[in-house]
DRENSEGU-797550 format. One record per residue: residue number from 1; chain; residue in three letters; z, x, y of N, C-alpha, C, CB in turn. Coordinates in nm, 4 decimals. Glycine has a CB too. Layout:
<num->NUM | cadena->A | residuo->ALA | nw->Z | nu->X | nv->Y | caw->Z | cau->X | cav->Y | cw->Z | cu->X | cv->Y | cbw->Z | cbu->X | cbv->Y>
...
//
This chain:
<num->1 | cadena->A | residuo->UNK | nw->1.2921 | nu->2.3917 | nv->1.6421 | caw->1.2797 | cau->2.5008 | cav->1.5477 | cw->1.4186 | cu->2.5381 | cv->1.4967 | cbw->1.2094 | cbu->2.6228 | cbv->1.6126>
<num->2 | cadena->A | residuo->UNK | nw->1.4416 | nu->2.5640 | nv->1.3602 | caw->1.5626 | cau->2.5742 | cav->1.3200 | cw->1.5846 | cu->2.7169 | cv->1.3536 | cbw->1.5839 | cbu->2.5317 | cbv->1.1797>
<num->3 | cadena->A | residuo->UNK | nw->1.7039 | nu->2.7798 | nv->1.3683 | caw->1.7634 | cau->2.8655 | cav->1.4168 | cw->1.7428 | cu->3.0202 | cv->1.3379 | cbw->1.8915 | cbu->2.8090 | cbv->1.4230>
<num->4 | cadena->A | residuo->UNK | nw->1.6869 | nu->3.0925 | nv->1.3905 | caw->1.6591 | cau->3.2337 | cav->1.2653 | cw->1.6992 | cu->3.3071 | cv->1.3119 | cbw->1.5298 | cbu->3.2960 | cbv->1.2138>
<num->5 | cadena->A | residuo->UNK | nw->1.8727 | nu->3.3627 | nv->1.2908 | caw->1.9262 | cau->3.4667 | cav->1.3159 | cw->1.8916 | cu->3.5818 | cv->1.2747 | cbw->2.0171 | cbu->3.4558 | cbv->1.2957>
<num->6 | cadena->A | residuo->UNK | nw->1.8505 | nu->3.6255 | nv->1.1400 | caw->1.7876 | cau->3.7287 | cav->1.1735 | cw->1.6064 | cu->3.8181 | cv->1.1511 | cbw->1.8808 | cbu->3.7825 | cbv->1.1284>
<num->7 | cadena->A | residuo->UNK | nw->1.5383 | nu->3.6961 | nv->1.1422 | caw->1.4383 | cau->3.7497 | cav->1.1694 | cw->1.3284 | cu->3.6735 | cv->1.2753 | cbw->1.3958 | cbu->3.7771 | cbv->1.0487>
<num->8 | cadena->A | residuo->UNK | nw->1.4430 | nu->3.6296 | nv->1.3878 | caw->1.3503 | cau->3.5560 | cav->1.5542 | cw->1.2944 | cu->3.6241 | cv->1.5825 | cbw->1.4061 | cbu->3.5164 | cbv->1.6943>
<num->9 | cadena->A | residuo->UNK | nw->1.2789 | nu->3.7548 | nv->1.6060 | caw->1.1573 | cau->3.8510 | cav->1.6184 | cw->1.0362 | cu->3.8229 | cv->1.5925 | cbw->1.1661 | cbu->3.9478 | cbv->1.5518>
<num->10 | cadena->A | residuo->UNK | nw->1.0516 | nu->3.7722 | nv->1.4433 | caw->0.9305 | cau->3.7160 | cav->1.3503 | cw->0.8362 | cu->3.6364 | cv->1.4616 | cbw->0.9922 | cbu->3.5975 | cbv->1.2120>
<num->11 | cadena->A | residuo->UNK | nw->0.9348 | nu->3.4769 | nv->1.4834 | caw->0.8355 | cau->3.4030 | cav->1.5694 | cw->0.8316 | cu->3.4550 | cv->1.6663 | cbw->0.8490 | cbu->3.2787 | cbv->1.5977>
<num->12 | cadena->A | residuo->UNK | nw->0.8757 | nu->3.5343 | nv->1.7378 | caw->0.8219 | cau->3.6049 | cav->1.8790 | cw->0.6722 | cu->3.6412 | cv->1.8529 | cbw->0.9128 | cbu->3.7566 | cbv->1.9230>
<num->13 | cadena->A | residuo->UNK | nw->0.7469 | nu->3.7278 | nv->1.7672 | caw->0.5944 | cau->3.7874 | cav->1.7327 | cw->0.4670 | cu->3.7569 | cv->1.7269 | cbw->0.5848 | cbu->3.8175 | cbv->1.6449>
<num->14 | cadena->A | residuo->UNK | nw->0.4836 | nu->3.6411 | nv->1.6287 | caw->0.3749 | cau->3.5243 | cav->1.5816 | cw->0.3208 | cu->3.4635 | cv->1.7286 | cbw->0.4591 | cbu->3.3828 | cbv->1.4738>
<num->15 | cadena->A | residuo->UNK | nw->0.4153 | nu->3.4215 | nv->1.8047 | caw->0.3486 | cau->3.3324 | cav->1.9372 | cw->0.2640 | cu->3.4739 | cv->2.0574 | cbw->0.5282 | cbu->3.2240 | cbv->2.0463>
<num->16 | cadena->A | residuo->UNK | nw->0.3052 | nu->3.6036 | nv->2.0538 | caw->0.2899 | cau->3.7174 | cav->2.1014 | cw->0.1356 | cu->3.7136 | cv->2.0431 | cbw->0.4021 | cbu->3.8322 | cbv->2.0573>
<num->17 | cadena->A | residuo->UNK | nw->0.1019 | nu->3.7386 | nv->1.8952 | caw->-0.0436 | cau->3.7265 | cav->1.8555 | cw->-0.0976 | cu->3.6434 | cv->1.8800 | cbw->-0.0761 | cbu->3.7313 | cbv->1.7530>
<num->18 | cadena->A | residuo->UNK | nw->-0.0174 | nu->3.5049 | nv->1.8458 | caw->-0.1092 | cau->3.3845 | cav->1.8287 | cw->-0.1030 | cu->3.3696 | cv->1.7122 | cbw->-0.2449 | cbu->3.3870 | cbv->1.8696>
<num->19 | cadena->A | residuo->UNK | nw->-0.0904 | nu->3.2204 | nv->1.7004 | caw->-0.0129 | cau->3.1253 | cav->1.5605 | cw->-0.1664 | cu->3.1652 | cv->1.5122 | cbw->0.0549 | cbu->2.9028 | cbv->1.5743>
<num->20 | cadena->A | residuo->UNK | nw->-0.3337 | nu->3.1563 | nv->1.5959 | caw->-0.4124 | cau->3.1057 | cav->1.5154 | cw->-0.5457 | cu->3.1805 | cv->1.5888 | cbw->-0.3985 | cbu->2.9403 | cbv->1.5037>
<num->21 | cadena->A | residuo->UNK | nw->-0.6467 | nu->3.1923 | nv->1.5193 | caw->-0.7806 | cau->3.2551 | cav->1.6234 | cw->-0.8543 | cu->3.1109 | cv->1.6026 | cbw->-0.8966 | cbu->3.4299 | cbv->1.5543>
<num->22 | cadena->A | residuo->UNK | nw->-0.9185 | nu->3.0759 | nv->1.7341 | caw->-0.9955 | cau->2.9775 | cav->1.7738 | cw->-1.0980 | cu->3.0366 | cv->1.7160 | cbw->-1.0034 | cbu->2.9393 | cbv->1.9128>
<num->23 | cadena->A | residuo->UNK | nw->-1.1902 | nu->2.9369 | nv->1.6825 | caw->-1.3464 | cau->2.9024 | cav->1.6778 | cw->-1.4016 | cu->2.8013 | cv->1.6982 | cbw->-1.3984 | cbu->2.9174 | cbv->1.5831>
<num->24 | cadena->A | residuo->UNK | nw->-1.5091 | nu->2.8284 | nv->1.6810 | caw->-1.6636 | cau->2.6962 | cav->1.7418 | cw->-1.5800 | cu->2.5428 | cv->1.6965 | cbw->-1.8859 | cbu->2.7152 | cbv->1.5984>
<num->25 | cadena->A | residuo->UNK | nw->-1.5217 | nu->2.5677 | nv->1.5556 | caw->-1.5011 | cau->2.4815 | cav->1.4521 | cw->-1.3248 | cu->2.4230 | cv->1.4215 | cbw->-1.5647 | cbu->2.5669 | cbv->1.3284>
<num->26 | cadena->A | residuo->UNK | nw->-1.2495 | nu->2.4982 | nv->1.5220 | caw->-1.0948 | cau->2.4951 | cav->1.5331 | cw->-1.0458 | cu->2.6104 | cv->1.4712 | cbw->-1.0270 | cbu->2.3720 | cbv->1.4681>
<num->27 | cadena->A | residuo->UNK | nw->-0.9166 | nu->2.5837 | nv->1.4944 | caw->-0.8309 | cau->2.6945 | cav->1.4567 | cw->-0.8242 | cu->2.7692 | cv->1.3458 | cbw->-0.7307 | cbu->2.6631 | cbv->1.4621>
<num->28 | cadena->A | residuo->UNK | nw->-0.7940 | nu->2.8674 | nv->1.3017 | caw->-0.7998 | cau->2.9663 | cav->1.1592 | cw->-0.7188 | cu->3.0370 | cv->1.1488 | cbw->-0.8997 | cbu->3.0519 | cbv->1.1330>
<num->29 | cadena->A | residuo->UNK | nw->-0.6595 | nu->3.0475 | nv->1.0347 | caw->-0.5616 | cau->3.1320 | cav->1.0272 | cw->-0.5741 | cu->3.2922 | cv->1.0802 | cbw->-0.5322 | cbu->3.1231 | cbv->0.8968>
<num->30 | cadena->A | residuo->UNK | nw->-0.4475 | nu->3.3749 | nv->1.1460 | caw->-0.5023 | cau->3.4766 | cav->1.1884 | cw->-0.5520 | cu->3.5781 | cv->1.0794 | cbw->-0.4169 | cbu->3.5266 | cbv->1.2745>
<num->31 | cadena->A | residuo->UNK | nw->-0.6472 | nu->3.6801 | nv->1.1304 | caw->-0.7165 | cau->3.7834 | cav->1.0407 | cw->-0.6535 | cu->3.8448 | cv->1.0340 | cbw->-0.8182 | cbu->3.8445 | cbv->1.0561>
<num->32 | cadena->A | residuo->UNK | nw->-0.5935 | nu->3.9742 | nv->0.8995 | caw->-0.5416 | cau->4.0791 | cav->0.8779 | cw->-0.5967 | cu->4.1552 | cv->1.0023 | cbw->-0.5678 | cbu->4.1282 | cbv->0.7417>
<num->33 | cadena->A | residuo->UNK | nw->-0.6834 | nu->4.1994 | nv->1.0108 | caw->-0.7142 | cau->4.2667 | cav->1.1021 | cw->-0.7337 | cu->4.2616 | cv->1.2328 | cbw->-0.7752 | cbu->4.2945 | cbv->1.0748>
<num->34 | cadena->A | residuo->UNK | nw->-0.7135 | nu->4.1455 | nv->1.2793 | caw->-0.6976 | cau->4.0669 | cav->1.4141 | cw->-0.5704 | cu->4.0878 | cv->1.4110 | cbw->-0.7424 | cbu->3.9106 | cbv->1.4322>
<num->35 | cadena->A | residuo->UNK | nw->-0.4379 | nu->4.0912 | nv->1.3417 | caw->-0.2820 | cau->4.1274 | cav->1.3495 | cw->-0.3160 | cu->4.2451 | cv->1.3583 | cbw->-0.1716 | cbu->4.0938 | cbv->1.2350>
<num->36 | cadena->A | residuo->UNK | nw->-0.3421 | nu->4.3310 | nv->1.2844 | caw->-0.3632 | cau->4.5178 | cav->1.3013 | cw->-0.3682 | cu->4.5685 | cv->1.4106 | cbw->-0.4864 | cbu->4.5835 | cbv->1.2527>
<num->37 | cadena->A | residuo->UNK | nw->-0.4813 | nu->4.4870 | nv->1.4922 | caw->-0.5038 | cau->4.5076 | cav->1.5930 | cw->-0.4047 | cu->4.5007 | cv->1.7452 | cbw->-0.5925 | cbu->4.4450 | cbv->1.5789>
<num->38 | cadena->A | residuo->UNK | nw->-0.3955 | nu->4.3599 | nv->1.7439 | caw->-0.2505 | cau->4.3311 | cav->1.7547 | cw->-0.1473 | cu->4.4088 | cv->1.7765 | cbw->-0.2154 | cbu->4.2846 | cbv->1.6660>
<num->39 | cadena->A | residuo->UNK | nw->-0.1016 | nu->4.4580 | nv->1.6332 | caw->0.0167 | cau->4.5521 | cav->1.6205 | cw->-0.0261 | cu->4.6844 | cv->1.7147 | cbw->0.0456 | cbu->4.5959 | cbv->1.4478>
<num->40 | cadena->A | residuo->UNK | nw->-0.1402 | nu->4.7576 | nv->1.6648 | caw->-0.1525 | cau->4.8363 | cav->1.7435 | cw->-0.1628 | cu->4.9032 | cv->1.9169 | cbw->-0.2027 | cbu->4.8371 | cbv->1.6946>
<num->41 | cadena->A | residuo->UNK | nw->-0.2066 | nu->4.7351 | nv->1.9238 | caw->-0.1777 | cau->4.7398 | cav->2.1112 | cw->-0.0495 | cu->4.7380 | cv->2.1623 | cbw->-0.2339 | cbu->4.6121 | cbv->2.1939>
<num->42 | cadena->A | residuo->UNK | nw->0.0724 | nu->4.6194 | nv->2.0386 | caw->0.1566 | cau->4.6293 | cav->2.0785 | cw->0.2416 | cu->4.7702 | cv->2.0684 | cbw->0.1917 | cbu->4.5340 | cbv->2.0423>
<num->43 | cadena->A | residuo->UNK | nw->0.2328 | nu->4.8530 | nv->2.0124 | caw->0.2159 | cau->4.9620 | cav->1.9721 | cw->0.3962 | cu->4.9285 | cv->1.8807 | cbw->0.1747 | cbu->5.0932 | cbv->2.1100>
<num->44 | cadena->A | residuo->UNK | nw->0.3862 | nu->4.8361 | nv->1.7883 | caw->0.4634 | cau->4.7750 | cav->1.6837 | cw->0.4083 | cu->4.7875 | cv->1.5762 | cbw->0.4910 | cbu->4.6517 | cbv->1.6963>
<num->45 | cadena->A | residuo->UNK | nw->0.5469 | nu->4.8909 | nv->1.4951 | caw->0.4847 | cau->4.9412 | cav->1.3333 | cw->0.5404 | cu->4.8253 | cv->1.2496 | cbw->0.5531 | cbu->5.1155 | cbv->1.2610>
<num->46 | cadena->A | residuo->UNK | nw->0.4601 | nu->4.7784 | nv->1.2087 | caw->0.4854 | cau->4.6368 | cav->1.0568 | cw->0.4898 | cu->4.6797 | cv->0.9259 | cbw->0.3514 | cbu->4.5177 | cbv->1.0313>
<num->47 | cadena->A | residuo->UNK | nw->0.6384 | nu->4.6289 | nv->0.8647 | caw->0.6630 | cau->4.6673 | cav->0.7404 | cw->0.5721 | cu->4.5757 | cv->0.6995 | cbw->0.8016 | cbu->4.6670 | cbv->0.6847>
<num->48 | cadena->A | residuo->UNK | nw->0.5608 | nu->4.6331 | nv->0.5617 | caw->0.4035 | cau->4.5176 | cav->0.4301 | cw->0.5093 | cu->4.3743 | cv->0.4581 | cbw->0.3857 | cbu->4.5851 | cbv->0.1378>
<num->49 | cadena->A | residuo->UNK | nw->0.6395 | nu->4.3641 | nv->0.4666 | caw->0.6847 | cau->4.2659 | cav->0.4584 | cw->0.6450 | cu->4.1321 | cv->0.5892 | cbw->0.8132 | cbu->4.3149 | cbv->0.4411>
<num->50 | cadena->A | residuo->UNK | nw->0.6670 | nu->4.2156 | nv->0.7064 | caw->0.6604 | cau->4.1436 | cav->0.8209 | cw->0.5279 | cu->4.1091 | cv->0.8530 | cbw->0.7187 | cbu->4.2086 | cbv->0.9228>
<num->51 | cadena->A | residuo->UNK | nw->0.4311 | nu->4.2140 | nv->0.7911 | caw->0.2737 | cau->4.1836 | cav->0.8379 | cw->0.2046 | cu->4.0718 | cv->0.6915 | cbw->0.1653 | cbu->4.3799 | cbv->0.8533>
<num->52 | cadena->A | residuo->UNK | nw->0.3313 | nu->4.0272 | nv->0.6028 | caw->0.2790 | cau->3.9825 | cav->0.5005 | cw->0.3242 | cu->3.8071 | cv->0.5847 | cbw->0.3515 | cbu->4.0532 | cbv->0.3316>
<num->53 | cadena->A | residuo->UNK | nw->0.4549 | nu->3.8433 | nv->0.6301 | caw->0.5449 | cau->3.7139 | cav->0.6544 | cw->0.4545 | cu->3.6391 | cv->0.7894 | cbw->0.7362 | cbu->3.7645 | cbv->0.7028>
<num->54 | cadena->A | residuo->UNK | nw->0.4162 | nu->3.6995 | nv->0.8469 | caw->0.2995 | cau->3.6559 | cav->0.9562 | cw->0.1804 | cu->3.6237 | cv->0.9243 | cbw->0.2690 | cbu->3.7462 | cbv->1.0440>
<num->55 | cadena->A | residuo->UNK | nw->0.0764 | nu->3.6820 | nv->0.8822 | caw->-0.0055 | cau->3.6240 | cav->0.8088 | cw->-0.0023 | cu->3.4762 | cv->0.7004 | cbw->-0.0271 | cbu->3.7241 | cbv->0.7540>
<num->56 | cadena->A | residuo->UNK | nw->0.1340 | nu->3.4239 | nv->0.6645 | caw->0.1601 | cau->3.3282 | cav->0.6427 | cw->0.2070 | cu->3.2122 | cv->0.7093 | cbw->0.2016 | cbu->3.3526 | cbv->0.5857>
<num->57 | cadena->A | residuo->UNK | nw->0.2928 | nu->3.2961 | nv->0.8025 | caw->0.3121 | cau->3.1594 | cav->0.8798 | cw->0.2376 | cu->3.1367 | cv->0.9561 | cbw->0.4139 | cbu->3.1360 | cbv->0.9443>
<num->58 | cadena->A | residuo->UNK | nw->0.0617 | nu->3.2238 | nv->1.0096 | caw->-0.0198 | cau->3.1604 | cav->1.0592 | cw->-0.0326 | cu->3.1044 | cv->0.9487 | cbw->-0.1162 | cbu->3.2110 | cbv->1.1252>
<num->59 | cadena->A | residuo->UNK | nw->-0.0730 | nu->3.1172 | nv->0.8451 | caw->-0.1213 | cau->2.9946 | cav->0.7465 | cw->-0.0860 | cu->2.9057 | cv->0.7838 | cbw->-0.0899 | cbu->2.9828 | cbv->0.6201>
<num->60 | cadena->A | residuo->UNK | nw->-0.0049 | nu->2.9014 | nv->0.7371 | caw->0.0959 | cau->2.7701 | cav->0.7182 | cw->0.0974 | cu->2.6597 | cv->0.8888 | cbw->0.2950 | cbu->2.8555 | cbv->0.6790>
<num->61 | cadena->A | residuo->UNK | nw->0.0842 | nu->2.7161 | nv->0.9837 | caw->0.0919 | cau->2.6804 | cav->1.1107 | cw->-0.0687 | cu->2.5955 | cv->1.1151 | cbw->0.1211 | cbu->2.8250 | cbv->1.2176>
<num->62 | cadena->A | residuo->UNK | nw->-0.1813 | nu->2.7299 | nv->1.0505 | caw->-0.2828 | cau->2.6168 | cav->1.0968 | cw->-0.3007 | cu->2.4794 | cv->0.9642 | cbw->-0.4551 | cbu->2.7102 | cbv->1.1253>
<num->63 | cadena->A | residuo->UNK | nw->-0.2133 | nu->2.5265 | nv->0.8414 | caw->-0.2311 | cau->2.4009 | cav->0.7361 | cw->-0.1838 | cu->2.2672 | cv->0.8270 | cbw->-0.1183 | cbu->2.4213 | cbv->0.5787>
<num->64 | cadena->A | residuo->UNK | nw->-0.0705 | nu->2.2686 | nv->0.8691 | caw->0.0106 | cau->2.1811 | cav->0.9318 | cw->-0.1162 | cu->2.1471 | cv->1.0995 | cbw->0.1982 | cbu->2.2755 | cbv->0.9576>
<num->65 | cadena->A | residuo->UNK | nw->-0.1203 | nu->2.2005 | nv->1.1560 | caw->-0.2140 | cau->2.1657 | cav->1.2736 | cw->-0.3609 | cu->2.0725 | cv->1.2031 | cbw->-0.2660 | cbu->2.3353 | cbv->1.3574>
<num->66 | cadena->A | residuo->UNK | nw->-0.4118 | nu->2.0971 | nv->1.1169 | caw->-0.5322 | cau->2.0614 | cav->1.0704 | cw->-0.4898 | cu->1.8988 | cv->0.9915 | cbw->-0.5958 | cbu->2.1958 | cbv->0.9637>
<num->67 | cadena->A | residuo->UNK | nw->-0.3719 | nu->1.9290 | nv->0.9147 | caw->-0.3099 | cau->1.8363 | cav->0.8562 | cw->-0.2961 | cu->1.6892 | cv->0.9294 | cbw->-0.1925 | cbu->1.8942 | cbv->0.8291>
<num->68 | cadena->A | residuo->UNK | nw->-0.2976 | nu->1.6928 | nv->1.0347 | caw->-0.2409 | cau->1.5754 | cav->1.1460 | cw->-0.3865 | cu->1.5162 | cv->1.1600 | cbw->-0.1588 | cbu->1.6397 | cbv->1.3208>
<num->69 | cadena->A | residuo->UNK | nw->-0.5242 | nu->1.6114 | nv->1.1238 | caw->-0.6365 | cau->1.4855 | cav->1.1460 | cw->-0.7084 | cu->1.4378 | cv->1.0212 | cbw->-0.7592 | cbu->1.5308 | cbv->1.2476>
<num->70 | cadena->A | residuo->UNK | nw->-0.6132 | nu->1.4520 | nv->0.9202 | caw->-0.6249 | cau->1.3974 | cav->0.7650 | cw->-0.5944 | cu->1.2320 | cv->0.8278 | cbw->-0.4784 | cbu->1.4791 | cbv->0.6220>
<num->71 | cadena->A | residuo->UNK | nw->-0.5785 | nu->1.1997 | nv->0.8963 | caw->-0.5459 | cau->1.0645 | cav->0.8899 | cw->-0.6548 | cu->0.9432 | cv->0.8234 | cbw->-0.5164 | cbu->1.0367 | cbv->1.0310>
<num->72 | cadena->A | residuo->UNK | nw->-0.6658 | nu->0.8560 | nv->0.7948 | caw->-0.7983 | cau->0.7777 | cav->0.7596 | cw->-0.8411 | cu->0.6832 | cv->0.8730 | cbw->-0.7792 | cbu->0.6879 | cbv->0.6250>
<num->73 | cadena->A | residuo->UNK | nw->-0.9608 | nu->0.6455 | nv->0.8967 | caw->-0.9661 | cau->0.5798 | cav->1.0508 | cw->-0.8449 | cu->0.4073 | cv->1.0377 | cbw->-1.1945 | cbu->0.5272 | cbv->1.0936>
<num->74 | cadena->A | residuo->UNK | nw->-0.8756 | nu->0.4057 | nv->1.1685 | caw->-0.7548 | cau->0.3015 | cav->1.1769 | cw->-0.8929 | cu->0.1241 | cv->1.1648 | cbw->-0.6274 | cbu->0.3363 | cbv->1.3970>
<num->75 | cadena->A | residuo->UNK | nw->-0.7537 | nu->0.0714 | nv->1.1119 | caw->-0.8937 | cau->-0.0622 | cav->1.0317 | cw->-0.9726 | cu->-0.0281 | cv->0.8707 | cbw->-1.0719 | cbu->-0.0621 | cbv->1.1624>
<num->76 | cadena->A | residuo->UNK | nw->-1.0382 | nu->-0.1602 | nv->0.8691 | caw->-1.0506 | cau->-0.1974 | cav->0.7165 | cw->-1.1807 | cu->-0.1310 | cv->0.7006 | cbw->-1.0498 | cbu->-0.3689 | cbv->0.6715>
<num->77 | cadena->A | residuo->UNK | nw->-1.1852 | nu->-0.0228 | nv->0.6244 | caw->-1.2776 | cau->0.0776 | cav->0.6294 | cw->-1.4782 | cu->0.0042 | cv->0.6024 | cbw->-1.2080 | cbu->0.1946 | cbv->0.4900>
<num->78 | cadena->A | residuo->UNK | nw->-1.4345 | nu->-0.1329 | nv->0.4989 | caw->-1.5608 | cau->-0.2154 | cav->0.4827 | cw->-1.6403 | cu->-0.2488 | cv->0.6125 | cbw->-1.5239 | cbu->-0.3473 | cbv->0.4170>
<num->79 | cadena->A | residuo->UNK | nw->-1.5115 | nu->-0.2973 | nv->0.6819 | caw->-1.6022 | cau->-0.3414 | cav->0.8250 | cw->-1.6244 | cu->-0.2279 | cv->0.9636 | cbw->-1.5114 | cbu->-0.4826 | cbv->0.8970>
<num->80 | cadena->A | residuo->UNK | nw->-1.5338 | nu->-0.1128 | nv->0.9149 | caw->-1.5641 | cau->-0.0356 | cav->1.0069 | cw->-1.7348 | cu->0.0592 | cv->0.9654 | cbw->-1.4196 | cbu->0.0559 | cbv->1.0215>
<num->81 | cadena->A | residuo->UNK | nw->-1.8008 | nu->0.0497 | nv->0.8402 | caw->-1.9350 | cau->0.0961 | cav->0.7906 | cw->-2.0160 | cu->-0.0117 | cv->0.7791 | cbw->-1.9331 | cbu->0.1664 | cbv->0.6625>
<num->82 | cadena->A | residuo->UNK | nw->-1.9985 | nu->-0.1685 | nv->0.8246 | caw->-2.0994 | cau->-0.2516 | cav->0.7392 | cw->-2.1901 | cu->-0.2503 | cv->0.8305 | cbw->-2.0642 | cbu->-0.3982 | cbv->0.6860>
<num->83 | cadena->A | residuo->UNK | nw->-2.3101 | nu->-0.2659 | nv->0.7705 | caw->-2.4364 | cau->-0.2456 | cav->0.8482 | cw->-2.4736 | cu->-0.3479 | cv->0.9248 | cbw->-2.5433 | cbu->-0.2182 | cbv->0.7714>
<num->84 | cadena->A | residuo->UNK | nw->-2.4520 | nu->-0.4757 | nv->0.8985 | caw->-2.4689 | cau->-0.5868 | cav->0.9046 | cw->-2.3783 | cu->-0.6116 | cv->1.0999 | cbw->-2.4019 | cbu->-0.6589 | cbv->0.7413>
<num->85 | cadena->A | residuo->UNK | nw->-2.2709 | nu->-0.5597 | nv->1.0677 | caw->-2.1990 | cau->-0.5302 | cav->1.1978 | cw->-2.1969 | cu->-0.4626 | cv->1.3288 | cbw->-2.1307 | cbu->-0.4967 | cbv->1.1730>
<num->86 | cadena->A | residuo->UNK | nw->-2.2501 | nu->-0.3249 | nv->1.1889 | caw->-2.2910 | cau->-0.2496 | cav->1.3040 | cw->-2.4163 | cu->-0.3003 | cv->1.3866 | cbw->-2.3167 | cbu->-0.1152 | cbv->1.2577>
<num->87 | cadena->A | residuo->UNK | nw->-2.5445 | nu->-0.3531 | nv->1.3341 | caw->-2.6318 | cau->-0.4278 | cav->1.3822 | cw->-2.6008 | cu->-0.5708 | cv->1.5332 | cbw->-2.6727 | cbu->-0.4784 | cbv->1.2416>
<num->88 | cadena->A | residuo->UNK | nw->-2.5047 | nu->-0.6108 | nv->1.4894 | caw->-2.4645 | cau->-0.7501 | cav->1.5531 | cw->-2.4106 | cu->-0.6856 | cv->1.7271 | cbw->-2.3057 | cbu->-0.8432 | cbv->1.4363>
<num->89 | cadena->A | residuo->UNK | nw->-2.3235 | nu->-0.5556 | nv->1.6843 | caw->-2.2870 | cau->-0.5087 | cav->1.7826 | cw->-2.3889 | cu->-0.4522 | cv->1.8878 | cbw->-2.2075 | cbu->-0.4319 | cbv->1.7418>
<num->90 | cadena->A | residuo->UNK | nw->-2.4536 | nu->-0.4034 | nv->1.8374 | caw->-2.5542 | cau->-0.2981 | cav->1.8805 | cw->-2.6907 | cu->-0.4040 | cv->1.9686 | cbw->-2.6182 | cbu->-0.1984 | cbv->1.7114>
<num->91 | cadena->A | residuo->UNK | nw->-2.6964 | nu->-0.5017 | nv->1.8896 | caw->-2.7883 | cau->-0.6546 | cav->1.9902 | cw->-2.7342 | cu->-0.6982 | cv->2.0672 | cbw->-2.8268 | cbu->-0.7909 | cbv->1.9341>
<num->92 | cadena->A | residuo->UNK | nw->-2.5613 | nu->-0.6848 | nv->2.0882 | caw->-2.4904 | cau->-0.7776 | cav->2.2028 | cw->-2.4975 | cu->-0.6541 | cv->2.2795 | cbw->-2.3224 | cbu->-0.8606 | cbv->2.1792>
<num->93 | cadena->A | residuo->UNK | nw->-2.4791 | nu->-0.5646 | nv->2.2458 | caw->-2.4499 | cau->-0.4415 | cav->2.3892 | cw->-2.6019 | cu->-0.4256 | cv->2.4911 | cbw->-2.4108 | cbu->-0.2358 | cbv->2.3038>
<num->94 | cadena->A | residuo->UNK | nw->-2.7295 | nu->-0.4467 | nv->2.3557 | caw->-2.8231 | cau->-0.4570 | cav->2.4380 | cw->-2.9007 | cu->-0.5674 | cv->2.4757 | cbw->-2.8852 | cbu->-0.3864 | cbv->2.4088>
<num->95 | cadena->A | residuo->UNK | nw->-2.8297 | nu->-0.6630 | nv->2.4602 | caw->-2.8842 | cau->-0.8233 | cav->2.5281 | cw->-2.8017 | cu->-0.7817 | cv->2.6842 | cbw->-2.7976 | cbu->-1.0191 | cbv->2.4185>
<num->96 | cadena->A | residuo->UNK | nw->-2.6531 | nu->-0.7378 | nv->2.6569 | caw->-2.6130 | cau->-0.7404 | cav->2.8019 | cw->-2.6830 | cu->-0.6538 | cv->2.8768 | cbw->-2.4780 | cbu->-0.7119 | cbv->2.8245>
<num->97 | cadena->A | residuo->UNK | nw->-2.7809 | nu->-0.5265 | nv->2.8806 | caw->-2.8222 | cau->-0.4771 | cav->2.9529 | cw->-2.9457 | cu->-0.5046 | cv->2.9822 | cbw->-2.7988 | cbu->-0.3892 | cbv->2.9361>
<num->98 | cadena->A | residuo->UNK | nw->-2.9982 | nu->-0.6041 | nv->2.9459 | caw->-3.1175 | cau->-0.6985 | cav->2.9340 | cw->-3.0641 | cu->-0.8325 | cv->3.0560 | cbw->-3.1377 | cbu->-0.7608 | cbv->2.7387>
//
């Protein structure tokens, strides 16, 4: 992490809430009001600036986390769907249990 002299607080902060709120479905950026909340337990008053600057860099934290399973599968995508294959496979797995 590059060095933030003066607003490291910031990521304290951020890892203190949580970069992200889990669900059923993965991570999400945090809720305004899930930070509110937050703030208020921590009993930490947020300028519009700092409660604006957090709410983004959860963004931005879960763009980048989600980003990494954009990948495309590994192999030649024809033969990883052909039916014809998938078939061939699916008779040898069950001849061997035969």
């Amino acid at each position: 992490m590059p060095p933030l002299p003066q607003a490291g607080y910031l990521f304290e902060w951020l890892c203190q809430a949580g970069p992200a709120s889990a669900t059923g479905m993965g991570a999400i950026p945090l809720p305004p009001s899930e930070l509110n909340a937050w703030a208020l337990g921590a009993q930490i008053q947020l300028q519009s600036w700092e409660f604006s600057a957090l709410l983004d860099a959860s963004r931005a934290y879960c763009r980048e986390l989600h980003a990494a399973a954009d990948w495309p599968p590994y192999g030649d995508p024809d033969l990883l769907y052909d039916d014809d294959i998938v078939a061939e496979r699916l008779a040898q797995s069950l001849d061997k249990l035969l």
